[in-house]
Each structure stands twice: as C-alpha cells, then as structure tokens.
ChimeraX commands (.cxc) that place a marker at each C-alpha (Angstrom):
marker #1 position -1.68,1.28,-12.46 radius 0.5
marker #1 position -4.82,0.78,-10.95 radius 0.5
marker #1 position -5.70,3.47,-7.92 radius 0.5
marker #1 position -8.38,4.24,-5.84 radius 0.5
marker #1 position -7.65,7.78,-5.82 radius 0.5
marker #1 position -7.32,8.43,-10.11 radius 0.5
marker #1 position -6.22,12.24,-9.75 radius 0.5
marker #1 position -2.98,10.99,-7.77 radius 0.5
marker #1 position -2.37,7.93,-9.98 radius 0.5
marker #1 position -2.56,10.67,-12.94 radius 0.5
marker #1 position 0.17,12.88,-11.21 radius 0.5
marker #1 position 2.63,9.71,-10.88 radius 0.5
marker #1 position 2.01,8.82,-14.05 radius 0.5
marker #1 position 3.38,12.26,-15.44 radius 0.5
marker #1 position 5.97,12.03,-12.71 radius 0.5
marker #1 position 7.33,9.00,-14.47 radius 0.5
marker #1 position 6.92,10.24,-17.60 radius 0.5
marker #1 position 8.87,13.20,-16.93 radius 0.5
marker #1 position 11.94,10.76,-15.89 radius 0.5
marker #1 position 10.92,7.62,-18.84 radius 0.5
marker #1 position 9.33,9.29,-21.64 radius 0.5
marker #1 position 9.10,6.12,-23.62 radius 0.5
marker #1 position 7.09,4.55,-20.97 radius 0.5
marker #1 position 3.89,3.26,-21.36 radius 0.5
marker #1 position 0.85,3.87,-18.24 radius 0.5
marker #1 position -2.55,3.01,-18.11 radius 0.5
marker #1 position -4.18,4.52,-15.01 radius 0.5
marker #1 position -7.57,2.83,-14.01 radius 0.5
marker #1 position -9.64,2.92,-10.93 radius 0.5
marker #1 position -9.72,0.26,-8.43 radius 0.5
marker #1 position -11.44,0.16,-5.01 radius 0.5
marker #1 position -10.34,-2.87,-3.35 radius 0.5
marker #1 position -12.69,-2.18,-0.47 radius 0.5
marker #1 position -15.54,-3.35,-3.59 radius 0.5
marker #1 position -16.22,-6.20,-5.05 radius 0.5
marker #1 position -17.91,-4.28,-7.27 radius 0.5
marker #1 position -15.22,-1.87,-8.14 radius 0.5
marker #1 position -13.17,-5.20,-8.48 radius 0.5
marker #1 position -15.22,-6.83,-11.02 radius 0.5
marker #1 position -15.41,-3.47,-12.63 radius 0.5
marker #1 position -11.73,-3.54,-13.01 radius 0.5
marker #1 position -11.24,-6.68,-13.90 radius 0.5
marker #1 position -13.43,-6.79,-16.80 radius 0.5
marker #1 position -12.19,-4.01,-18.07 radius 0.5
marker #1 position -8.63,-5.08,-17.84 radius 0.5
marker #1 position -9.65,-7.87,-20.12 radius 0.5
marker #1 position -11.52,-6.25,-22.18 radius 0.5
marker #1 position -8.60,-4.71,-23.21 radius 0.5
marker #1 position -6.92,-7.92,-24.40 radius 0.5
marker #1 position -3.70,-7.00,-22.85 radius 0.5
marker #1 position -0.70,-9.98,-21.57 radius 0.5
marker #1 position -0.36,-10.03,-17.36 radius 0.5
marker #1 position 3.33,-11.14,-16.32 radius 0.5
marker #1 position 3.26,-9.87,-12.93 radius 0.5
marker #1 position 0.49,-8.93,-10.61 radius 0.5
marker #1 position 1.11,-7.25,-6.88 radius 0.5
marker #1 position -0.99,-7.02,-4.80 radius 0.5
marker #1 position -0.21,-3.96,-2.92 radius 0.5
marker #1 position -3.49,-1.59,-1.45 radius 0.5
marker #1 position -2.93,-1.17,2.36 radius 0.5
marker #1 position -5.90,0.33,4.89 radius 0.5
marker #1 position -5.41,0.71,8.70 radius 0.5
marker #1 position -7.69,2.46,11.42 radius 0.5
marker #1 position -7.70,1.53,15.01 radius 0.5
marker #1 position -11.55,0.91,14.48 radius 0.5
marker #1 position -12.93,-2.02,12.51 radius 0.5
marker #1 position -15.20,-0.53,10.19 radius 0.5
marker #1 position -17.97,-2.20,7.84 radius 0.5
marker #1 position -17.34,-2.18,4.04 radius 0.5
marker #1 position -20.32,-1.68,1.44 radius 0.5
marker #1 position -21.18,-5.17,2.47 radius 0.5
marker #1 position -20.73,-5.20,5.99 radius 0.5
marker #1 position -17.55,-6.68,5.47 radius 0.5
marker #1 position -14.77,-5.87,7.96 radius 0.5
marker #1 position -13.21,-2.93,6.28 radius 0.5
marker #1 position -9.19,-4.53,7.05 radius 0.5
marker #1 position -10.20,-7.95,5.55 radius 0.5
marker #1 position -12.45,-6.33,2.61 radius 0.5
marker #1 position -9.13,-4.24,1.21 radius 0.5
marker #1 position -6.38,-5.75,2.65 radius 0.5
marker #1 position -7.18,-9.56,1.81 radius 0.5
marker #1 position -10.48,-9.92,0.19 radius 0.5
marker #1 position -10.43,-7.26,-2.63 radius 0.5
marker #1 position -6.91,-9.11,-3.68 radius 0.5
marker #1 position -8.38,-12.45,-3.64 radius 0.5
marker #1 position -10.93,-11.59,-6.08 radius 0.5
marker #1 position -8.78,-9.62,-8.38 radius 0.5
marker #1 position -6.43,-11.89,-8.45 radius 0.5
marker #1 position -8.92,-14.89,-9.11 radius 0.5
marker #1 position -10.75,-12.90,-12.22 radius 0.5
marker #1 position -7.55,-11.84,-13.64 radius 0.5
marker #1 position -5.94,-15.28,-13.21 radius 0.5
marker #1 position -7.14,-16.90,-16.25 radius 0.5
marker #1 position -5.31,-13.89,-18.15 radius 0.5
marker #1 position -1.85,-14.79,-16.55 radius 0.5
marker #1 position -2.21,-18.41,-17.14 radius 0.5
marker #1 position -2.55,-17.28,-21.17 radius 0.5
marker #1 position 0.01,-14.66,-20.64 radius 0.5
marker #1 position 2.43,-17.35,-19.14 radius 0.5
marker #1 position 1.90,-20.25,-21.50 radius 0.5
marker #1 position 1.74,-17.82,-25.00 radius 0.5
marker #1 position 5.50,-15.87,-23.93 radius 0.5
marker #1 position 7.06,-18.76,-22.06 radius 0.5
marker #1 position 8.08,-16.66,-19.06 radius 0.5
marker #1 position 7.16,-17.56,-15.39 radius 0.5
marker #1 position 4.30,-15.28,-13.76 radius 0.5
marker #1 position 4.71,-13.66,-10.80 radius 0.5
marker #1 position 2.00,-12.92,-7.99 radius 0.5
marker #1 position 2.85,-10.75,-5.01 radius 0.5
marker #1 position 0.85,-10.10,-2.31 radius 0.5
marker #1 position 2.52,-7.42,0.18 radius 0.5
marker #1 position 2.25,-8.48,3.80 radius 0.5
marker #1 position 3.63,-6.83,7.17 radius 0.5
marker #1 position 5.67,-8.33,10.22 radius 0.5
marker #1 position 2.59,-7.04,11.88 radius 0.5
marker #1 position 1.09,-10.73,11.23 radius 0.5
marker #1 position 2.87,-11.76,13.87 radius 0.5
marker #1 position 0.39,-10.35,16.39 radius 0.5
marker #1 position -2.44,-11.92,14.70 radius 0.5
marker #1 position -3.34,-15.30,16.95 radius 0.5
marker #1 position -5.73,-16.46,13.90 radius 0.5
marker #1 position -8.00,-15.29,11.53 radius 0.5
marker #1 position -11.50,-14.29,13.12 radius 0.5
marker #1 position -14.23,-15.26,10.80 radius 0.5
marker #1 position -16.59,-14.44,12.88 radius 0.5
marker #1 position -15.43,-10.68,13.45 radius 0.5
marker #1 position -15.67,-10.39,9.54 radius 0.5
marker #1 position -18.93,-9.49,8.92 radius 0.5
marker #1 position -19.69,-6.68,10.91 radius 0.5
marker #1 position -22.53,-3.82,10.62 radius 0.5
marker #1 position -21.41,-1.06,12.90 radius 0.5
marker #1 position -17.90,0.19,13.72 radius 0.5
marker #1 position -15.62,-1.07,17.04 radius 0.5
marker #1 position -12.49,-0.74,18.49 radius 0.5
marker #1 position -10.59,-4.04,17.38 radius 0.5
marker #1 position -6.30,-2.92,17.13 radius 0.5
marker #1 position -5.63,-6.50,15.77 radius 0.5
marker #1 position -7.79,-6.38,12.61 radius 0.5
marker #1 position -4.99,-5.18,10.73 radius 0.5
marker #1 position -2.57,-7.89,11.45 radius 0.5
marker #1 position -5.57,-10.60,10.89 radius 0.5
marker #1 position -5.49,-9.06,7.41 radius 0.5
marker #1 position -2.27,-8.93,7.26 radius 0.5
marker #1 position -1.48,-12.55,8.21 radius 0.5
marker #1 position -4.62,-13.57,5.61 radius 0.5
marker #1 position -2.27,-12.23,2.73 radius 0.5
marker #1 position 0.51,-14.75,3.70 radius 0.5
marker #1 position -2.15,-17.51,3.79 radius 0.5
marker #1 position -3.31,-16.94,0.55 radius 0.5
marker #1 position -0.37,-16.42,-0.88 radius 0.5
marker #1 position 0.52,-19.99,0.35 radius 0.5
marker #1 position -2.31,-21.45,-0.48 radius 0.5
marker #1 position -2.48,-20.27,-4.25 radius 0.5
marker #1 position 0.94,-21.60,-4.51 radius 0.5
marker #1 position -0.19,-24.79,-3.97 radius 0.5
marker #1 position -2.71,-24.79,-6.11 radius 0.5
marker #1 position -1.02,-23.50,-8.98 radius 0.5
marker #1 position 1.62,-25.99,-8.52 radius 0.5
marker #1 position -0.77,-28.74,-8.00 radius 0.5
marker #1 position -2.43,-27.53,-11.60 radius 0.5
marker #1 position 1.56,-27.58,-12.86 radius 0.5
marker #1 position 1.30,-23.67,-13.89 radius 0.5
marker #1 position 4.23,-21.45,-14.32 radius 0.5
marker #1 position 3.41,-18.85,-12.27 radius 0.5
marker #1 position 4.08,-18.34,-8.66 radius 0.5
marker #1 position 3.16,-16.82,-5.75 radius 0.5
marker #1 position 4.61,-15.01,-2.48 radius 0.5
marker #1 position 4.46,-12.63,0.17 radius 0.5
marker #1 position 6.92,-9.96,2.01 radius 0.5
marker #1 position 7.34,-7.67,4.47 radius 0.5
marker #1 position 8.69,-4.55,2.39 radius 0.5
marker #1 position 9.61,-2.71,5.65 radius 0.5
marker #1 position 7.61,-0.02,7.96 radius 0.5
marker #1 position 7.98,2.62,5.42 radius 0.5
marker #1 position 7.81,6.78,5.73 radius 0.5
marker #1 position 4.45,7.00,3.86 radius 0.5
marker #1 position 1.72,8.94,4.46 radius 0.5
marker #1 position 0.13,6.44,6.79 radius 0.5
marker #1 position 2.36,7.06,9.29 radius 0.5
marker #1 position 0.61,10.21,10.06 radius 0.5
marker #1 position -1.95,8.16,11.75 radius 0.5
marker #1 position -2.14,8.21,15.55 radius 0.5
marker #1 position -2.91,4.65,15.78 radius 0.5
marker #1 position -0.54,3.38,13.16 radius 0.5
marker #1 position 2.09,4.89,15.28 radius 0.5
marker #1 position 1.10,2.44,17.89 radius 0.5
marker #1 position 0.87,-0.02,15.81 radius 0.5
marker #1 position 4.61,0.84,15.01 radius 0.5
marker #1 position 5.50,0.78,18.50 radius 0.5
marker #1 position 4.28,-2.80,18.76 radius 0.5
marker #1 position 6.93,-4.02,16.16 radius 0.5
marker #1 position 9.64,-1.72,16.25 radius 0.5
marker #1 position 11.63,-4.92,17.06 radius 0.5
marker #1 position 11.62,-6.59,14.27 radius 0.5
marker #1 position 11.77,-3.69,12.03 radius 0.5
marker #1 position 13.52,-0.35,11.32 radius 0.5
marker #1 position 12.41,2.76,9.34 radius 0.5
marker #1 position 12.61,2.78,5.29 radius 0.5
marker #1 position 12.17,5.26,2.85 radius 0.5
marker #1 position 9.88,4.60,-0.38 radius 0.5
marker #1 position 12.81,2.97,-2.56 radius 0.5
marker #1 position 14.21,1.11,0.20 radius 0.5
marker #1 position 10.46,-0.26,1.24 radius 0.5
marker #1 position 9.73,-0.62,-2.78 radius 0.5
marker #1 position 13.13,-2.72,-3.17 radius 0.5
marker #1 position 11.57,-6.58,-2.06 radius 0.5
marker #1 position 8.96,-6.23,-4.02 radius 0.5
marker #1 position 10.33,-5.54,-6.91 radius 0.5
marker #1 position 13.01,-8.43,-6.37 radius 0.5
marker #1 position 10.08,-10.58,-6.24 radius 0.5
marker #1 position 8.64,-9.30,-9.11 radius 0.5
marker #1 position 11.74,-9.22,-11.62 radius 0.5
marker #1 position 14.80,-10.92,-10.17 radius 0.5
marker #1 position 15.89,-14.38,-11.78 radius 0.5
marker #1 position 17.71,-15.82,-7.99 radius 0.5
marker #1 position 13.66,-16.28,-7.48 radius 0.5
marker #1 position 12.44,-18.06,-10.62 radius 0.5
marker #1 position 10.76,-21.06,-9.63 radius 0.5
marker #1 position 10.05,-19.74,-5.63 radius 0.5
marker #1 position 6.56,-20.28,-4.64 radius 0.5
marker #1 position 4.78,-19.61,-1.68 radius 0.5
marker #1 position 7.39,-17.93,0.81 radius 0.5
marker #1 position 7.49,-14.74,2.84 radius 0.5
marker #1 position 10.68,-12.58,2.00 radius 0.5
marker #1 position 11.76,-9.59,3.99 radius 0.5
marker #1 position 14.90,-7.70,2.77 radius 0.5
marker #1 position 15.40,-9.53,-0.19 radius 0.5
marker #1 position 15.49,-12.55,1.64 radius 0.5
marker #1 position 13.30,-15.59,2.45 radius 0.5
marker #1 position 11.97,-15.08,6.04 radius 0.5
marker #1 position 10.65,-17.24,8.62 radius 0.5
marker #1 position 7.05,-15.76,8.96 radius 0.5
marker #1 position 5.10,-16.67,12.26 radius 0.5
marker #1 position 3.83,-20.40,12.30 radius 0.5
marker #1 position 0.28,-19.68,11.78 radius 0.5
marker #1 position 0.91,-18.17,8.62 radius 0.5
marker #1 position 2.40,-21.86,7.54 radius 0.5
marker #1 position -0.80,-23.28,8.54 radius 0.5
marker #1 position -2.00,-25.61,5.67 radius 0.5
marker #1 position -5.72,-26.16,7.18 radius 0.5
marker #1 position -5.89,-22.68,7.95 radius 0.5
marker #1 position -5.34,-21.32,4.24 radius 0.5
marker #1 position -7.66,-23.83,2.83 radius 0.5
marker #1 position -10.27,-22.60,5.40 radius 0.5
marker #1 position -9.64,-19.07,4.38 radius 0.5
marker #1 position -9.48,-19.80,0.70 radius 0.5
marker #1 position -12.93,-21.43,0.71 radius 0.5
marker #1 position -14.79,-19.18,3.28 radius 0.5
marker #1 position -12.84,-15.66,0.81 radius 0.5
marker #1 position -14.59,-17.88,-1.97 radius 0.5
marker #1 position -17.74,-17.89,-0.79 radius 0.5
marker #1 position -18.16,-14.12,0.67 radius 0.5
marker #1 position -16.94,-13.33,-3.00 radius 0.5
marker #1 position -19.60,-15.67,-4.83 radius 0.5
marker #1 position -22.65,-14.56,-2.48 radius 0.5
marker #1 position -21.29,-10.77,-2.32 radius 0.5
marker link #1:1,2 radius 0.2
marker link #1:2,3 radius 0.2
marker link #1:3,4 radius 0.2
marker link #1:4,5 radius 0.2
marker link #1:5,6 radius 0.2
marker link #1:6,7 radius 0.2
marker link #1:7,8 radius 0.2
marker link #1:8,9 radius 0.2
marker link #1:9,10 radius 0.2
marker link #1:10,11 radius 0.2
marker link #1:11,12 radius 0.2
marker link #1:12,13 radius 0.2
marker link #1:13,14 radius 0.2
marker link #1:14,15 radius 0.2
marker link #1:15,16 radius 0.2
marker link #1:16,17 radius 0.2
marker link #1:17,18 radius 0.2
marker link #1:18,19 radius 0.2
marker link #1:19,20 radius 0.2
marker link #1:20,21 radius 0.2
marker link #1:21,22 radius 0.2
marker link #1:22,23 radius 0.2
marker link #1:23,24 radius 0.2
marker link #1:24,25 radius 0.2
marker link #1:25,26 radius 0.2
marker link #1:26,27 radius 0.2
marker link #1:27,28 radius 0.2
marker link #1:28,29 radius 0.2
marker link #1:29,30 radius 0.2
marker link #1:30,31 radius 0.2
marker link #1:31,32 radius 0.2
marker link #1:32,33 radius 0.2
marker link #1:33,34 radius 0.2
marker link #1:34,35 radius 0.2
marker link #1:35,36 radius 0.2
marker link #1:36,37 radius 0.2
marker link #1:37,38 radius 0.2
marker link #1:38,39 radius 0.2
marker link #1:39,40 radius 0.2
marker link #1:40,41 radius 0.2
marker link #1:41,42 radius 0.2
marker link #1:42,43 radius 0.2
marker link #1:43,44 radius 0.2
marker link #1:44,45 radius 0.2
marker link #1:45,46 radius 0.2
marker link #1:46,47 radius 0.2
marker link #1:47,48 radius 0.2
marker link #1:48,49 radius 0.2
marker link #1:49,50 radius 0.2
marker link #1:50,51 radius 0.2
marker link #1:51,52 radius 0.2
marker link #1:52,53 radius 0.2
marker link #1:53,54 radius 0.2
marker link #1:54,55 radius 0.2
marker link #1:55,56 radius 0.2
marker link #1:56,57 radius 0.2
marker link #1:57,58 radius 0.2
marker link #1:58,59 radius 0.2
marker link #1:59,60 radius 0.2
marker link #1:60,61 radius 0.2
marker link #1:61,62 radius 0.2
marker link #1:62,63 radius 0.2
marker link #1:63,64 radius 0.2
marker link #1:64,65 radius 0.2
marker link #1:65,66 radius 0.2
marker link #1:66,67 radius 0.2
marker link #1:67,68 radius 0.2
marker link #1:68,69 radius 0.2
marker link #1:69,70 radius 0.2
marker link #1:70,71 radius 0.2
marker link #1:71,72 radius 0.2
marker link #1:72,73 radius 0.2
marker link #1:73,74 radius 0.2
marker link #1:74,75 radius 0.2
marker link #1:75,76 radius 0.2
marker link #1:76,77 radius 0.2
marker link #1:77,78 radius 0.2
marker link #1:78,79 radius 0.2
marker link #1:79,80 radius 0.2
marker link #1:80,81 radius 0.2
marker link #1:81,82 radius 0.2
marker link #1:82,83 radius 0.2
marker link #1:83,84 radius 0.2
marker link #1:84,85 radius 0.2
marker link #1:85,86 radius 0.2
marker link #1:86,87 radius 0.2
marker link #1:87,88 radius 0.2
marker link #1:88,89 radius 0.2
marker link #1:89,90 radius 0.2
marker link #1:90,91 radius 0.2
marker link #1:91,92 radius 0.2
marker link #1:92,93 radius 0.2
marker link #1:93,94 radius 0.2
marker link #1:94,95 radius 0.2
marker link #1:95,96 radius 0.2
marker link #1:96,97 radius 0.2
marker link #1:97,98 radius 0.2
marker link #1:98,99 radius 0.2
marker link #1:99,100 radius 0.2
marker link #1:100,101 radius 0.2
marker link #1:101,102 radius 0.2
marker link #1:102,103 radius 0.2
marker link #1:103,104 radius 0.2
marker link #1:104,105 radius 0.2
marker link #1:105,106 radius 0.2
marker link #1:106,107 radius 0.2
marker link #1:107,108 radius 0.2
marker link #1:108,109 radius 0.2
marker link #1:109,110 radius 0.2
marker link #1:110,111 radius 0.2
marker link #1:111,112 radius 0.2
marker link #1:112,113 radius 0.2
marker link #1:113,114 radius 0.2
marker link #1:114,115 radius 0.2
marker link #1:115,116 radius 0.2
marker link #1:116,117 radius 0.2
marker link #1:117,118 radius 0.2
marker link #1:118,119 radius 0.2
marker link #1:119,120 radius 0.2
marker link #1:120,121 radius 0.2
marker link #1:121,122 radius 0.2
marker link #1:122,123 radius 0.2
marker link #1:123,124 radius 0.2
marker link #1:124,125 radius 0.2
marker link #1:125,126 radius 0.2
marker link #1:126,127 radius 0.2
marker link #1:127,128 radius 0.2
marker link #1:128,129 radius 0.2
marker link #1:129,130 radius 0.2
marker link #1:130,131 radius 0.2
marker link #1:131,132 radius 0.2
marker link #1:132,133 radius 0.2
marker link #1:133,134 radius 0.2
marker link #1:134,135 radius 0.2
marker link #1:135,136 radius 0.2
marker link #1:136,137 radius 0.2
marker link #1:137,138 radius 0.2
marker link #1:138,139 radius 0.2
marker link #1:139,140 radius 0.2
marker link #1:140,141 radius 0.2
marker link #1:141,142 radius 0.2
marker link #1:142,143 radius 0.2
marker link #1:143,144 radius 0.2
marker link #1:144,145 radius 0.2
marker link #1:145,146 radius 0.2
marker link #1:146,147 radius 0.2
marker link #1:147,148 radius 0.2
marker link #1:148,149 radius 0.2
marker link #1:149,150 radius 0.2
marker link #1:150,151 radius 0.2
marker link #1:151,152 radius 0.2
marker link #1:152,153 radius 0.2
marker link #1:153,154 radius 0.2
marker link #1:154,155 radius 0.2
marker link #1:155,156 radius 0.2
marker link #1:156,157 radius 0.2
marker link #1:157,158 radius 0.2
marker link #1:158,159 radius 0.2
marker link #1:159,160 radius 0.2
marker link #1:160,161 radius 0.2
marker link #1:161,162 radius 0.2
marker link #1:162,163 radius 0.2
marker link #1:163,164 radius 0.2
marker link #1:164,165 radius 0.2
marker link #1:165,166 radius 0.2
marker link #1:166,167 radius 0.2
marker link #1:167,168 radius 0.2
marker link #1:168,169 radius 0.2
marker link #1:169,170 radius 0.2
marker link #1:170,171 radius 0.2
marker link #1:171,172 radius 0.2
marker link #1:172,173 radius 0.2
marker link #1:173,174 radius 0.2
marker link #1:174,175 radius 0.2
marker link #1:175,176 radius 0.2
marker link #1:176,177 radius 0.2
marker link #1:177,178 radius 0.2
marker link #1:178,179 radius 0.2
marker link #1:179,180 radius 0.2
marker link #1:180,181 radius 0.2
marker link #1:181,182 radius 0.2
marker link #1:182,183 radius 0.2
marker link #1:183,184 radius 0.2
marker link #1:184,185 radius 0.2
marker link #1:185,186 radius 0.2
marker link #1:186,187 radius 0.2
marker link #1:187,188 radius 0.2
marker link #1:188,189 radius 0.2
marker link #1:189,190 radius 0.2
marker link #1:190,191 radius 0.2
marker link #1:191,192 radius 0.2
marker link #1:192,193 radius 0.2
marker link #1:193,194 radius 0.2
marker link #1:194,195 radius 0.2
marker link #1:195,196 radius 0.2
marker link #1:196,197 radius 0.2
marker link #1:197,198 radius 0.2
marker link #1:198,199 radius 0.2
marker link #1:199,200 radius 0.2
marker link #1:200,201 radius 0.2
marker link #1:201,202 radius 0.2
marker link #1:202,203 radius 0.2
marker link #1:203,204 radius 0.2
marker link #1:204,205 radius 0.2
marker link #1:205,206 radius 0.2
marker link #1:206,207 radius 0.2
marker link #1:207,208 radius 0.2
marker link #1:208,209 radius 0.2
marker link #1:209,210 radius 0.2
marker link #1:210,211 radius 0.2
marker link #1:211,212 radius 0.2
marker link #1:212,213 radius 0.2
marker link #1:213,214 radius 0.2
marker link #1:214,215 radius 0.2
marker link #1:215,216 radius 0.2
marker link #1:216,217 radius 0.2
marker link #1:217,218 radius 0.2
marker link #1:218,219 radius 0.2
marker link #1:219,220 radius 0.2
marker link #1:220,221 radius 0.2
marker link #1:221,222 radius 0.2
marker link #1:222,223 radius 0.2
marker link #1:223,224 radius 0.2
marker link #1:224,225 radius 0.2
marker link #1:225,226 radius 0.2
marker link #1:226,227 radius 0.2
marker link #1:227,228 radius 0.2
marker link #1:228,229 radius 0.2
marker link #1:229,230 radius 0.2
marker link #1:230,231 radius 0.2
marker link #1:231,232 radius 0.2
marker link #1:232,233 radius 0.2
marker link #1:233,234 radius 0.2
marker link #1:234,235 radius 0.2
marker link #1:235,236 radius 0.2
marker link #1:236,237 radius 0.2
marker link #1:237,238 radius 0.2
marker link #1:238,239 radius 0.2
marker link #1:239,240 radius 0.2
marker link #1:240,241 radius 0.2
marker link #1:241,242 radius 0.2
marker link #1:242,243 radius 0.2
marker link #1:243,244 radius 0.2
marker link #1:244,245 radius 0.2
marker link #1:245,246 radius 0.2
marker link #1:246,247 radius 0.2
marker link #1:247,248 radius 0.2
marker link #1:248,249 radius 0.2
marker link #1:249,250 radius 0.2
marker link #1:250,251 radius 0.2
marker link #1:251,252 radius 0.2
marker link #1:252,253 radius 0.2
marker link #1:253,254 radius 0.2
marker link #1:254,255 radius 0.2
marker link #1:255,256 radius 0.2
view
C-alpha cells in the first residue's frame, strides 16, 4: 500500500490482518503531490525486486482553491494527474517484466469522477501557479486529465503490442471523509444527476472489477462506471488532446 499518511496505512494494514491473517502488506509512503516523494517511491519499490500485476491509481485531493504544489504546480493536477503519470511511467518497466515473465495481462487503473464532465478542457496555462485562487473547476480538469491518460497509455501500449492495459472509472460519489468538505458538497450538488450516494464497498466494487475480473481481459482504454463501460464526455475521447497532455505531463516531470 503506498499512503501519504503511514500511521493510517499501518492501522488498515492490521485491520486486514485481523480479518486475513495470511495476508501479506507492505506499507510505504507516497506523496503524489511530489515528484520527489514519487521517485522516492518508485525506486524503492524496485529496489525491492518485487513482480507488479496491477497498479491503481487511486490518491484524490479537492479544495475549492487552486493551490501551488512544491513546484508551483497546481495542487489538483500535481496529485490528481501528474503524481500518477510519473509513478506509473517509473514503475512501468517493472510491469512490462512482470507481464511477460508470468504470462498474465497487467492491469492499470486510474480512478476518475463524473465530475469530468464539467471540465471544458485542460488549462495548461492555469497549471503552474505561485499563489493560491479561487478556481471550482480545477478538480474536474484533473479529473478529466486521468481519463486522457488513461487513453492515451492505452494506445501506446498497444501500439508497443504489450499485455497490459489501461482504463478509467467513475467508482461512485462515495461517503468518505471528503465529504466533510464544504466545497466538495457543492461540488456534489453539481452532479447529483448523474450519480447517487455509495458506501466504501459499493464505491470500491468497479475498481476492483477492473483490476481482477476476466469479462475485461483484453479492455483497454475505456471509462467504466458501475461495472460497466460508460460513455465519458467527448473531450475525454479527444485523441490530440491526450497526446498534448501526455507530452506537456512529460516534460513538467523531466524539468521538475
């Protein structure tokens, strides 16, 4: 598991423990908000020689106020998109070996929102910010920049004939502790027509079809919501649009 906060990622750990002894958890910290807490991670991870089947990409941050990141990054597109895009690039090279030495399909999963529906585009040049402002839509941007890359590195890892695929989901708007903020609450008001209320295991259950179920061996770069492919807003099918992203979340990771 890797967690930002490692005192709660200790705590579930025992809690599964408690109900699968045999089980077997590594808890390391990750800040996706850092590149540097990313390559951290990552080279440990490797270090450790371990086999990756099945990566998700799951870290969710939302405030009302865009905020800059340790690199004056917008703080929504640093941990939301840009932290995933760089862990999943350093660990790729591991799932590749992973995939080829067992012979089973790799999964990447990159957990969205139906909130990317209010994003118009992605707003490179609200990204690099050095001072905090009100901008409600930075989370959706974000949130619509996981689809895109999940589409894009589907194509590319087809193009390279890899067995290992990538998609994205809307896992619900779940009862989770970031509910308790004031302006996710009116973020929820904004989409409480597409979606209804989940609890954890409920929220938890697309993702984990993604990540195990055989009906989806093979599926690459789709957006599921309820177990189900979904028809995600048109900008998030935007070919040009992913490449653009892909290559400007390259080069913000390179120079960063």
């Amino acid at each position: 598991m890797a967690v930002r906060n490692t005192e709660a990622g200790r705590n579930v750990k025992q809690a599964i423990l408690k109900q699968i002894p045999t089980a077997k958890i590594d808890v390391m910290e990750l800040d996706l908000s850092s590149m540097d807490s990313v390559r951290k991670f990552a080279s440990q991870y490797i270090s450790l020689d371990l086999p990756l089947n099945i990566l998700i990409n799951n870290a969710g941050f939302y405030s009302t106020k865009s905020i800059p990141s340790k690199h004056n990054i917008e703080l929504h597109f640093a941990t939301n998109h840009l932290g995933h895009f760089l862990l999943t690039n350093l660990l790729l090279e591991t799932m590749k070996k992973t995939a080829e030495k067992s012979k089973e399909e790799g999964r990447i999963i990159n957990v969205s929102s139906v909130a990317h529906h209010y994003a118009s585009t992605i707003s490179f040049d609200k990204i690099n910010i050095t001072s905090s402002y009100l901008d409600p839509l930075a989370y959706a941007r974000s949130k619509l920049a996981n689809i895109l890359h999940a589409n894009e590195l589907a194509r590319r890892l087809k193009e390279e004939g890899v067995s290992i695929t990538a998609n994205s989901l809307h896992p619900g708007v779940i009862d989770t502790k970031i509910l308790r903020s004031e302006g996710f609450r009116v973020l929820f008001m904004m989409i409480r027509k597409f979606v209804a209320m989940k609890n954890v295991q409920q929220g938890a259950a697309t993702t984990c079809y993604l990540a195990l179920h055989p009906q989806v061996k093979g599926v690459s770069g789709e957006y599921f919501t309820d177990c189900k492919i979904a028809k995600p807003d048109s900008r998030a099918k935007d070919a040009e649009l992913a490449k653009k992203l892909w290559d400007y979340s390259l080069s913000l990771t390179i120079t960063s």
